[in-house]
PyMOL Python script that loads the backbone (N, CA, C, O; Angstrom):
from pymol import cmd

cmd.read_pdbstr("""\
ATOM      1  N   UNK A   1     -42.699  45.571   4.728  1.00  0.00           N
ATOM      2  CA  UNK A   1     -42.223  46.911   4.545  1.00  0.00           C
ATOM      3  C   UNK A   1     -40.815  47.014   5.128  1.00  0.00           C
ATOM      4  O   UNK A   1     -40.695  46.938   6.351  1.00  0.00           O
ATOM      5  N   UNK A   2     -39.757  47.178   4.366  1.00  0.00           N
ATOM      6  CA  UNK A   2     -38.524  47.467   5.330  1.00  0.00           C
ATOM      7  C   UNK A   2     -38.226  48.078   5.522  1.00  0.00           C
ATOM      8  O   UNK A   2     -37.127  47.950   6.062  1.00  0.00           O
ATOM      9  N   UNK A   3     -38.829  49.700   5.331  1.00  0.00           N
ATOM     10  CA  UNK A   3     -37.889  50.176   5.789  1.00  0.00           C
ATOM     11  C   UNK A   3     -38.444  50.111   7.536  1.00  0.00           C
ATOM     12  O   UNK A   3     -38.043  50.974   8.318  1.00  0.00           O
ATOM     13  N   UNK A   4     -39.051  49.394   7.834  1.00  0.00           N
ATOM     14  CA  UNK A   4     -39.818  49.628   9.210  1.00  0.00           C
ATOM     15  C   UNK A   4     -38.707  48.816  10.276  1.00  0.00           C
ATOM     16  O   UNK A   4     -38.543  48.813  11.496  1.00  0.00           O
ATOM     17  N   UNK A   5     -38.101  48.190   9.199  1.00  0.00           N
ATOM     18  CA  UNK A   5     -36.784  47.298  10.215  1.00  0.00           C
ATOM     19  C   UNK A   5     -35.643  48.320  10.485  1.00  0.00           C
ATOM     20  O   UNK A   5     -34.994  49.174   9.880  1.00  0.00           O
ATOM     21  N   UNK A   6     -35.745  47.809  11.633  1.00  0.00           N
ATOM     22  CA  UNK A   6     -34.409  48.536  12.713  1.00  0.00           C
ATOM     23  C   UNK A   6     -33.191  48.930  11.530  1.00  0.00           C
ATOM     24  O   UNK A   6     -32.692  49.982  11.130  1.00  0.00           O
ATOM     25  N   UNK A   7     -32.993  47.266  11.174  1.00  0.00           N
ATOM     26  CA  UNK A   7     -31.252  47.327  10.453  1.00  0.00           C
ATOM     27  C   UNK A   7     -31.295  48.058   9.057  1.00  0.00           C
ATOM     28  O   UNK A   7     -30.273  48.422   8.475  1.00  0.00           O
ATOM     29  N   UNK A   8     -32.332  48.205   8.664  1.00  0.00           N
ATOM     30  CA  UNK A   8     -32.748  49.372   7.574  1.00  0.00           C
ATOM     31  C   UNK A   8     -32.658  50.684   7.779  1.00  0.00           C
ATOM     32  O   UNK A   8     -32.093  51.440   6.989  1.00  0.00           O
ATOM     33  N   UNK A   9     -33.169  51.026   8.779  1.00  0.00           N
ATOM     34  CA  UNK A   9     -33.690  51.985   9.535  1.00  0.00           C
ATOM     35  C   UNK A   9     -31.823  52.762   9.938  1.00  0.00           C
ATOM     36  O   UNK A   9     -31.359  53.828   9.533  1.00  0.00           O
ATOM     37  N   UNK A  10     -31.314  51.940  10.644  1.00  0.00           N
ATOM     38  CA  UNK A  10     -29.972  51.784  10.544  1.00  0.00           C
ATOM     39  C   UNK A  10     -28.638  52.332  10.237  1.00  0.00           C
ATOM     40  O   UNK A  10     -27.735  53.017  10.719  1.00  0.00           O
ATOM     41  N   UNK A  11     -29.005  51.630   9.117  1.00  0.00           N
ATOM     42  CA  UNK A  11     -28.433  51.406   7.643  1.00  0.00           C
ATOM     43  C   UNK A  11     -28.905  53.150   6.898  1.00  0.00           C
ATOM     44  O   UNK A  11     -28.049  53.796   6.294  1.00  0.00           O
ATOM     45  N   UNK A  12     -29.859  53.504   7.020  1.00  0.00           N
ATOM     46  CA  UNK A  12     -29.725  54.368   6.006  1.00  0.00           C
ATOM     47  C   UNK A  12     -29.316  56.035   6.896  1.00  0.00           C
ATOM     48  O   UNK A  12     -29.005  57.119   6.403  1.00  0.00           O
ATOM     49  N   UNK A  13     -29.478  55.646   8.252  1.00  0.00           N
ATOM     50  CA  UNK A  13     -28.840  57.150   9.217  1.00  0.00           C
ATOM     51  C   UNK A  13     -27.482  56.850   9.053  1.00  0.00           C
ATOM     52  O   UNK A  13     -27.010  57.986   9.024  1.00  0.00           O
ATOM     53  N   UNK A  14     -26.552  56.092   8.929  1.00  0.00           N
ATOM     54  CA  UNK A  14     -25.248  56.183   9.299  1.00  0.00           C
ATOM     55  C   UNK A  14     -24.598  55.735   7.876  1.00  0.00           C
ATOM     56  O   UNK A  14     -25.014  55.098   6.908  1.00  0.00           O
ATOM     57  N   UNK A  15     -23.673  56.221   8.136  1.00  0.00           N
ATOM     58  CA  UNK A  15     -22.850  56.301   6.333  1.00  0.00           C
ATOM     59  C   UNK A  15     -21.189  55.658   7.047  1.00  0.00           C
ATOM     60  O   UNK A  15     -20.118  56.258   7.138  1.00  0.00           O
ATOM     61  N   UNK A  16     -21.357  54.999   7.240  1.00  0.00           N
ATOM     62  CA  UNK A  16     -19.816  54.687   8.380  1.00  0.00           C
ATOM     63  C   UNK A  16     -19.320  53.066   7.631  1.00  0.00           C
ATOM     64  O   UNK A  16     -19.236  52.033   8.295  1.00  0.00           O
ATOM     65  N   UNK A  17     -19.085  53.142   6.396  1.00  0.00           N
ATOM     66  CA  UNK A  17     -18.667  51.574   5.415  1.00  0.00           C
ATOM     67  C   UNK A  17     -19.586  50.614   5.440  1.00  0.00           C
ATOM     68  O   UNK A  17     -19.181  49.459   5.309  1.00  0.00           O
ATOM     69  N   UNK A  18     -21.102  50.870   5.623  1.00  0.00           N
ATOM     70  CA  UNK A  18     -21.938  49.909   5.341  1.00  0.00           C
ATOM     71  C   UNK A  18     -22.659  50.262   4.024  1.00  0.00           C
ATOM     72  O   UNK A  18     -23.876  50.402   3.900  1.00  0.00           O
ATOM     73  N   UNK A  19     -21.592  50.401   2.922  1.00  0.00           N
ATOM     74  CA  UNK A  19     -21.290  50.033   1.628  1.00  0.00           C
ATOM     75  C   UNK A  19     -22.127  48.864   1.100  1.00  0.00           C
ATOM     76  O   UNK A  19     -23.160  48.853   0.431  1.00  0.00           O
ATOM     77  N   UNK A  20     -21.267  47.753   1.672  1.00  0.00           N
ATOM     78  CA  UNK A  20     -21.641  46.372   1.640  1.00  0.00           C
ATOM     79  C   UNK A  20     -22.804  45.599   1.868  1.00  0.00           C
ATOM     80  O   UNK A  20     -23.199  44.533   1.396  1.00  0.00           O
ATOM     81  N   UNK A  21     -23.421  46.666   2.998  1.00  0.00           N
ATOM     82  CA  UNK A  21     -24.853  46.113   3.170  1.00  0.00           C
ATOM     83  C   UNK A  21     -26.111  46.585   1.909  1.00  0.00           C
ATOM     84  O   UNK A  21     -27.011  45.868   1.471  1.00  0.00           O
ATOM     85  N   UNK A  22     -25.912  47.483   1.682  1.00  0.00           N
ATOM     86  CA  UNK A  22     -26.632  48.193   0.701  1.00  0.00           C
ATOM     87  C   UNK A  22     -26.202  47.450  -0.881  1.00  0.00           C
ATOM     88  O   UNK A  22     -27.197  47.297  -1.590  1.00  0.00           O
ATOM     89  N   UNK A  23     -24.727  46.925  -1.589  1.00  0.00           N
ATOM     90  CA  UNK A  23     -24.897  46.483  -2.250  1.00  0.00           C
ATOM     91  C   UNK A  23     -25.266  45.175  -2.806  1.00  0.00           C
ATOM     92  O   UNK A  23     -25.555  44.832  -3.952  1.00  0.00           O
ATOM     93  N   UNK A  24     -25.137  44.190  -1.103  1.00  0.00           N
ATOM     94  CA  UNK A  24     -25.608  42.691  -1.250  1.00  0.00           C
ATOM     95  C   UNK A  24     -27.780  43.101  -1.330  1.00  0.00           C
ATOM     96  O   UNK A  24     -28.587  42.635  -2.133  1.00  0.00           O
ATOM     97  N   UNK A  25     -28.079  44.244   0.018  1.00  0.00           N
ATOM     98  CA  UNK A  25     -29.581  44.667  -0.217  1.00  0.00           C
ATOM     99  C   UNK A  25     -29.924  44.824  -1.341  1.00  0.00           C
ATOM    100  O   UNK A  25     -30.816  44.158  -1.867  1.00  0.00           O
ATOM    101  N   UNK A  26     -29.165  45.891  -2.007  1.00  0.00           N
ATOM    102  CA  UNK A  26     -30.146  46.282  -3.651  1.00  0.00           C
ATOM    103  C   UNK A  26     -30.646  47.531  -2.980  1.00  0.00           C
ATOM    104  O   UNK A  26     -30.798  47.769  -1.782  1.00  0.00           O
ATOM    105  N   UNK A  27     -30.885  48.341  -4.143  1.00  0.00           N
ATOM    106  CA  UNK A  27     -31.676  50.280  -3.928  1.00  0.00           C
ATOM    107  C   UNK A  27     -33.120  49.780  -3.151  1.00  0.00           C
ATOM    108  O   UNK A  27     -33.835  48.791  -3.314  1.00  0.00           O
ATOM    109  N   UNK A  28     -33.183  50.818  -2.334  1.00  0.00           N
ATOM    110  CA  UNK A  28     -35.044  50.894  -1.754  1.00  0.00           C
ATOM    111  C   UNK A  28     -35.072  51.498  -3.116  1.00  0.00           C
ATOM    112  O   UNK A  28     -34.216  51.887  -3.912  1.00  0.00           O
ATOM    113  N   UNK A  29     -36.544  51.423  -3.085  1.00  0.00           N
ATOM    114  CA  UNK A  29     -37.632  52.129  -3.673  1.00  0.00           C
ATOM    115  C   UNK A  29     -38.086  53.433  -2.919  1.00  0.00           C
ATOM    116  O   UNK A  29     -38.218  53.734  -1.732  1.00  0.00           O
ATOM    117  N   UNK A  30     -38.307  54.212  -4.378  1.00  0.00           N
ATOM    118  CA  UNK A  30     -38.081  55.951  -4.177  1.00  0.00           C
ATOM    119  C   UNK A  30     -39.539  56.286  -4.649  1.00  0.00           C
ATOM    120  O   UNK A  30     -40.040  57.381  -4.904  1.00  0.00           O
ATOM    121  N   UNK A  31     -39.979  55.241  -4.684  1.00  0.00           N
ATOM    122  CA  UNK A  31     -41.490  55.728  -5.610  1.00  0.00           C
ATOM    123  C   UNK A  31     -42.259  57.038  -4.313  1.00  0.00           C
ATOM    124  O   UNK A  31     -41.970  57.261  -3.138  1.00  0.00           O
ATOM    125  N   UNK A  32     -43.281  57.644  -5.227  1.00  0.00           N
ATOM    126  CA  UNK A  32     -44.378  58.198  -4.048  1.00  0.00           C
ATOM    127  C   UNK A  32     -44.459  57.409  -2.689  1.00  0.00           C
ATOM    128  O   UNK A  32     -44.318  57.728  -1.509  1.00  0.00           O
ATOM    129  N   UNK A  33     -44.718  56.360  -3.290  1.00  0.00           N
ATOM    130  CA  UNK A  33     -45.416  55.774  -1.666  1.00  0.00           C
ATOM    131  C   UNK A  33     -44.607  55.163  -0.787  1.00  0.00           C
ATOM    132  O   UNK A  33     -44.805  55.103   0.426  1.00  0.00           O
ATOM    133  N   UNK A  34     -43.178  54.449  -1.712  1.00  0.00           N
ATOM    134  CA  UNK A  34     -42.089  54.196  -0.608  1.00  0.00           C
ATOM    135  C   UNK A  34     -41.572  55.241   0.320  1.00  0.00           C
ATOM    136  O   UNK A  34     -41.201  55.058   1.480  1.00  0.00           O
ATOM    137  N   UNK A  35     -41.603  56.670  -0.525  1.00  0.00           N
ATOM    138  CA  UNK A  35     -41.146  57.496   0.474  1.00  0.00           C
ATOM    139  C   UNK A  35     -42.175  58.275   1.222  1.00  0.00           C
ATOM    140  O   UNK A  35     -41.628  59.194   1.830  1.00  0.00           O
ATOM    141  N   UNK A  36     -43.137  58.250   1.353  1.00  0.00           N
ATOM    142  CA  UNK A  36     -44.690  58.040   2.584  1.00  0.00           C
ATOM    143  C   UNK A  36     -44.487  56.957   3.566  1.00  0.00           C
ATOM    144  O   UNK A  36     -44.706  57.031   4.775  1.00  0.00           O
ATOM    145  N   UNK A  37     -44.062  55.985   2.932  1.00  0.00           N
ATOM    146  CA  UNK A  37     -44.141  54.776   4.434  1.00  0.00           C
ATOM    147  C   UNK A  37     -42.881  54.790   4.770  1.00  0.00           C
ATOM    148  O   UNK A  37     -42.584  54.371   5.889  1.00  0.00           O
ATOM    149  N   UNK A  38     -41.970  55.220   3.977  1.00  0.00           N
ATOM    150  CA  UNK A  38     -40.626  55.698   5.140  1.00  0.00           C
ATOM    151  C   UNK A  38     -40.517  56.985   6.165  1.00  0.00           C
ATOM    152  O   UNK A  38     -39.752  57.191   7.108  1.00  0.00           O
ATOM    153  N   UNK A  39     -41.711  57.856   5.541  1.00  0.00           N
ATOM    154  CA  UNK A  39     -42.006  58.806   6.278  1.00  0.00           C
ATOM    155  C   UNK A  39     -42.491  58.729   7.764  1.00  0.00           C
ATOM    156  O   UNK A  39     -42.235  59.291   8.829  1.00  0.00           O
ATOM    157  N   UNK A  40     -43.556  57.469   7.163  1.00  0.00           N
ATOM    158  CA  UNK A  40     -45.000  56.936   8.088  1.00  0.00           C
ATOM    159  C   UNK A  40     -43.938  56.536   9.427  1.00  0.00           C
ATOM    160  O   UNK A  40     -43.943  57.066  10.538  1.00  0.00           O
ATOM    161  N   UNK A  41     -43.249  55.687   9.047  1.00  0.00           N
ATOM    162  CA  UNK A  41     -42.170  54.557   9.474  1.00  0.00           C
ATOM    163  C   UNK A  41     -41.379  55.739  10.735  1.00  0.00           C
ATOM    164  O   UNK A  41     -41.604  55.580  11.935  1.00  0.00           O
ATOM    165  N   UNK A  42     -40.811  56.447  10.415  1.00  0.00           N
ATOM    166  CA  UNK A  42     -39.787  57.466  11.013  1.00  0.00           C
ATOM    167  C   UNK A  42     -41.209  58.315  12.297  1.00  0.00           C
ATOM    168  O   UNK A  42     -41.119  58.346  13.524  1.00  0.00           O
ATOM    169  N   UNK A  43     -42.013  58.710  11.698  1.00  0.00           N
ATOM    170  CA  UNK A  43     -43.086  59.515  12.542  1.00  0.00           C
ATOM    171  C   UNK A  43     -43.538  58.273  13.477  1.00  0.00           C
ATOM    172  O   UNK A  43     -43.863  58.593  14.620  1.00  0.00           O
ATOM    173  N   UNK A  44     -43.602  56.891  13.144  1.00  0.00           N
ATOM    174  CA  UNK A  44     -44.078  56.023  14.306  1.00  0.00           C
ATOM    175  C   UNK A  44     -42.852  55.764  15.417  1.00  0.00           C
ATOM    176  O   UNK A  44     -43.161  55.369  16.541  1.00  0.00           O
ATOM    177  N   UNK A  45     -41.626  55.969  15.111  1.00  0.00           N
ATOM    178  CA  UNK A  45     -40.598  55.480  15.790  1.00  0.00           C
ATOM    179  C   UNK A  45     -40.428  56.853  16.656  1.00  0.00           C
ATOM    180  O   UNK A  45     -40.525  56.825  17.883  1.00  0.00           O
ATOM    181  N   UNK A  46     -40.166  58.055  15.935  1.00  0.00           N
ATOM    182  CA  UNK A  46     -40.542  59.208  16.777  1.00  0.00           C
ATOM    183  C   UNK A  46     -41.480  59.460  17.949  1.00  0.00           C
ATOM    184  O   UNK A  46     -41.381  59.974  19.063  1.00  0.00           O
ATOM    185  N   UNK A  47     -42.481  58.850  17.186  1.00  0.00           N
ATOM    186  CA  UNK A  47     -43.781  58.630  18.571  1.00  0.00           C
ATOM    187  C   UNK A  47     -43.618  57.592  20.149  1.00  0.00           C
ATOM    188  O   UNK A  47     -43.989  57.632  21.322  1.00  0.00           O
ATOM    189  N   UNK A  48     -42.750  56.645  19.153  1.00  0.00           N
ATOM    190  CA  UNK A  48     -42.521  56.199  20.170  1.00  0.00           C
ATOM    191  C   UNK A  48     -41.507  56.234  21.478  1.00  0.00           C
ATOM    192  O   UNK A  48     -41.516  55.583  22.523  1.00  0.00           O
ATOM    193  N   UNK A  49     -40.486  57.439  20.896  1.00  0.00           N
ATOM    194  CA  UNK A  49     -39.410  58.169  21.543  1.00  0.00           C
ATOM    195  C   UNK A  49     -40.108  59.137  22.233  1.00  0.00           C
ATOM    196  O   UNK A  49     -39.701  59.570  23.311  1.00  0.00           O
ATOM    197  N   UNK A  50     -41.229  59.554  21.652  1.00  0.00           N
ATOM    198  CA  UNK A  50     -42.233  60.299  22.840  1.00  0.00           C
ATOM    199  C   UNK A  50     -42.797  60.311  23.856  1.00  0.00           C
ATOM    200  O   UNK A  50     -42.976  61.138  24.750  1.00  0.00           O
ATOM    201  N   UNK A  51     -43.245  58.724  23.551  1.00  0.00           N
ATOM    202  CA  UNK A  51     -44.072  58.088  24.653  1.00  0.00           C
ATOM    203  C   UNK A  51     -42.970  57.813  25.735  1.00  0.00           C
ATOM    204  O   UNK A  51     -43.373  57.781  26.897  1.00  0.00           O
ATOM    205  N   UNK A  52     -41.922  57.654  25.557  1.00  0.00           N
ATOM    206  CA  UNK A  52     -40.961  57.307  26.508  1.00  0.00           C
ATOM    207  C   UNK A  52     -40.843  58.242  27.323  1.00  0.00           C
ATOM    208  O   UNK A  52     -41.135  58.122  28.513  1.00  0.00           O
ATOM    209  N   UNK A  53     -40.331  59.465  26.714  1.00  0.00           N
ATOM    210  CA  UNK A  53     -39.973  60.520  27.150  1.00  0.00           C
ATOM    211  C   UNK A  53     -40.875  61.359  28.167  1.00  0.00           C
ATOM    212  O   UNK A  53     -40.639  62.160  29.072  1.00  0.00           O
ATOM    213  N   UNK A  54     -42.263  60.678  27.470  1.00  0.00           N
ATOM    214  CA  UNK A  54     -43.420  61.288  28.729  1.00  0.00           C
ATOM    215  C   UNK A  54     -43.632  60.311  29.752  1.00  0.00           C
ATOM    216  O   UNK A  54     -44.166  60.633  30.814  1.00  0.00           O
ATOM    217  N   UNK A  55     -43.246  59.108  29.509  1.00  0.00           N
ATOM    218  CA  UNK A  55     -43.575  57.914  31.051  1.00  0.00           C
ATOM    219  C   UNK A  55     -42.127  58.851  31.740  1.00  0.00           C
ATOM    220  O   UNK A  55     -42.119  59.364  32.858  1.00  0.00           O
ATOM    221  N   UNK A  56     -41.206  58.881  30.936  1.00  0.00           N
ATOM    222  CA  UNK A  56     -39.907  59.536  32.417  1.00  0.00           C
ATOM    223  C   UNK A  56     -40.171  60.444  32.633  1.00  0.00           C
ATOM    224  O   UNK A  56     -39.345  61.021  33.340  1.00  0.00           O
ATOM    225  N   UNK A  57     -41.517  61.328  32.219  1.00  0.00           N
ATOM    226  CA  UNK A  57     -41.840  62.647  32.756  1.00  0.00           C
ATOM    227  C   UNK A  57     -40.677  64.237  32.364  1.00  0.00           C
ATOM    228  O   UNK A  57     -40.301  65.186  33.051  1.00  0.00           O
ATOM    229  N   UNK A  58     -40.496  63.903  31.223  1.00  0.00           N
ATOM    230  CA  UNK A  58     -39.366  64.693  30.711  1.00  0.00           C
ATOM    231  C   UNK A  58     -39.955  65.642  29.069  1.00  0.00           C
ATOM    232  O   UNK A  58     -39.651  65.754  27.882  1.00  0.00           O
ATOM    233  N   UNK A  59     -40.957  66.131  30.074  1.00  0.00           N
ATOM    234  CA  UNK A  59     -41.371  67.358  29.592  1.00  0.00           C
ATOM    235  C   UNK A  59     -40.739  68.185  28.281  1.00  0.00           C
ATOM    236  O   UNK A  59     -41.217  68.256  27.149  1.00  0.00           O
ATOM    237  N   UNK A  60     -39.845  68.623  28.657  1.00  0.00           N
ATOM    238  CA  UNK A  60     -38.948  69.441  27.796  1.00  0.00           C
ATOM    239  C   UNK A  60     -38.340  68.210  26.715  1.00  0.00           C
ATOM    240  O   UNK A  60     -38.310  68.462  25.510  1.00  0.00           O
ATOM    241  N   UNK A  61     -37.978  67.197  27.108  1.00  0.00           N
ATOM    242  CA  UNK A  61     -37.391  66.491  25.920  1.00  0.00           C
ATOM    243  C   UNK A  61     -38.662  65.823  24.875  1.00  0.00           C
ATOM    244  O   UNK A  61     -38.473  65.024  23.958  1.00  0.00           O
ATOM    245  N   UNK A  62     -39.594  66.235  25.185  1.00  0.00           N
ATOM    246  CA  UNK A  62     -41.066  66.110  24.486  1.00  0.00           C
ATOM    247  C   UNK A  62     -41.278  66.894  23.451  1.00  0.00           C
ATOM    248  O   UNK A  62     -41.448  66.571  22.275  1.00  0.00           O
ATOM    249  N   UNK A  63     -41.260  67.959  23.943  1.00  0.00           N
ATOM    250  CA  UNK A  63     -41.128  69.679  23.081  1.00  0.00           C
ATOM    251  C   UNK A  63     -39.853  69.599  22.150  1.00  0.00           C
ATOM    252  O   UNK A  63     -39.932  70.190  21.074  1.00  0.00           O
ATOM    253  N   UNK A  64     -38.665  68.915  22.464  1.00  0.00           N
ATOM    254  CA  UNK A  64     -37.482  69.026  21.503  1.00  0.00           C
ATOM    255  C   UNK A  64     -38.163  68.381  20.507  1.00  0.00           C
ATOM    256  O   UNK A  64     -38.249  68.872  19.382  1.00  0.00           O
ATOM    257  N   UNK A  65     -38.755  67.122  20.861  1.00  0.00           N
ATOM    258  CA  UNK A  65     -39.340  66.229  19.279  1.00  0.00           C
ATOM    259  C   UNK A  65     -40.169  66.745  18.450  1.00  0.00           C
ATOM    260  O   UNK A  65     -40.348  66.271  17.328  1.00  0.00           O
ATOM    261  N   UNK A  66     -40.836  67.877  18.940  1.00  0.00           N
ATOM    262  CA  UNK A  66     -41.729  68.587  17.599  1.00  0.00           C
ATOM    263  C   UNK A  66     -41.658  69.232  16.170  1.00  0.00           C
ATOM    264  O   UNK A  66     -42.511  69.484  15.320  1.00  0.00           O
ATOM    265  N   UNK A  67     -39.851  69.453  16.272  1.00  0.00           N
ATOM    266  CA  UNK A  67     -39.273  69.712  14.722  1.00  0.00           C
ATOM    267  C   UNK A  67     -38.771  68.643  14.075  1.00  0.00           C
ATOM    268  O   UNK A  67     -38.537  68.751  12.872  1.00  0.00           O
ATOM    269  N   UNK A  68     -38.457  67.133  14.917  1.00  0.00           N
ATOM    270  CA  UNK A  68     -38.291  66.021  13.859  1.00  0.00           C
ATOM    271  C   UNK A  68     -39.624  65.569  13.444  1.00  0.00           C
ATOM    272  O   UNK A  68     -39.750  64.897  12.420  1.00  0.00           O
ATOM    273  N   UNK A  69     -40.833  65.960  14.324  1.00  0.00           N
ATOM    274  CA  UNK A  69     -41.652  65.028  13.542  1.00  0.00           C
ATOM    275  C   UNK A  69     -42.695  65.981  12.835  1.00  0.00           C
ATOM    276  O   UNK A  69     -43.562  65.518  12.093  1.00  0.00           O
ATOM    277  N   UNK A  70     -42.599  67.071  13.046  1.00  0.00           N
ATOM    278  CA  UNK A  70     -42.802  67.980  11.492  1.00  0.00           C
ATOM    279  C   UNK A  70     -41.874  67.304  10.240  1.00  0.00           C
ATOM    280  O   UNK A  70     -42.174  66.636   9.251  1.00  0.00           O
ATOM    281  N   UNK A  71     -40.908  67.692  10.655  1.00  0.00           N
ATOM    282  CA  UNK A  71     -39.934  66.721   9.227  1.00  0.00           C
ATOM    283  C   UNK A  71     -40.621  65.611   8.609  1.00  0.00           C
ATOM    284  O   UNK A  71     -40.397  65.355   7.425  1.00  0.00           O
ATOM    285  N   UNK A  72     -41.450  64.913   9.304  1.00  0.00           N
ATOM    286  CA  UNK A  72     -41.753  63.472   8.777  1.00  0.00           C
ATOM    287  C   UNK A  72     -43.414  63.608   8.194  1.00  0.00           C
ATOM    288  O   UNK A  72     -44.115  62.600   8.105  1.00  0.00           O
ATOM    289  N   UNK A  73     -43.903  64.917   7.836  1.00  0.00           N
ATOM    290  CA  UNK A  73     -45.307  65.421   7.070  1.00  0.00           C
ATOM    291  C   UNK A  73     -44.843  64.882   5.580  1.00  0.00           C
ATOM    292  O   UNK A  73     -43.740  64.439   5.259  1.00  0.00           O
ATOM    293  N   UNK A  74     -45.982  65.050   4.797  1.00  0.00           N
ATOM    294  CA  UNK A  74     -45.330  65.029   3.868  1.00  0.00           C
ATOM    295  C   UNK A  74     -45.066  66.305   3.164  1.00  0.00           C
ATOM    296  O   UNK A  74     -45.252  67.390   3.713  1.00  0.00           O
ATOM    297  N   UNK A  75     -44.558  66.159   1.743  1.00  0.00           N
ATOM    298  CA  UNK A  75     -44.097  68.623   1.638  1.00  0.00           C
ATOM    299  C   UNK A  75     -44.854  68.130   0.370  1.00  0.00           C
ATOM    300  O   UNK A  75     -45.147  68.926  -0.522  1.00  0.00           O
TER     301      UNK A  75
END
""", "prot")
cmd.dss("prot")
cmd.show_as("cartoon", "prot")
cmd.util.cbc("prot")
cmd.orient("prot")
């Protein structure tokens, strides 16, 4: 699954001339289910910005993450 890789992952938040990477890659896939497990993908990495955030005991930056990972339901 790639988009579960970092440099994918990457690659598709920042728009800064990585042009090049995307045209040697080739298009993701837009189907139903590619964009569910890119969903899936984003809500696990979120979670895991959570878990962090609660071992440093940082309460409030816990509560900020609850409107990105609504974002990552499906609509």
């Amino acid at each position: 699954m790639p988009e579960a890789d970092g440099t994918i992952r990457m690659a598709m938040a920042e728009d800064d001339g990585r042009a090049a990477f995307w045209e040697v890659y080739g298009r993701l896939d837009r189907s139903a289910a590619a964009v569910w497990r890119s969903r899936f993908y984003e809500a696990r990495h979120l979670g895991a910005i959570r878990l962090e955030r609660h071992r440093l005991g940082r309460a409030d930056a816990v509560r900020e993450s609850y409107g990105a990972m609504a974002g990552c339901s499906p609509s």
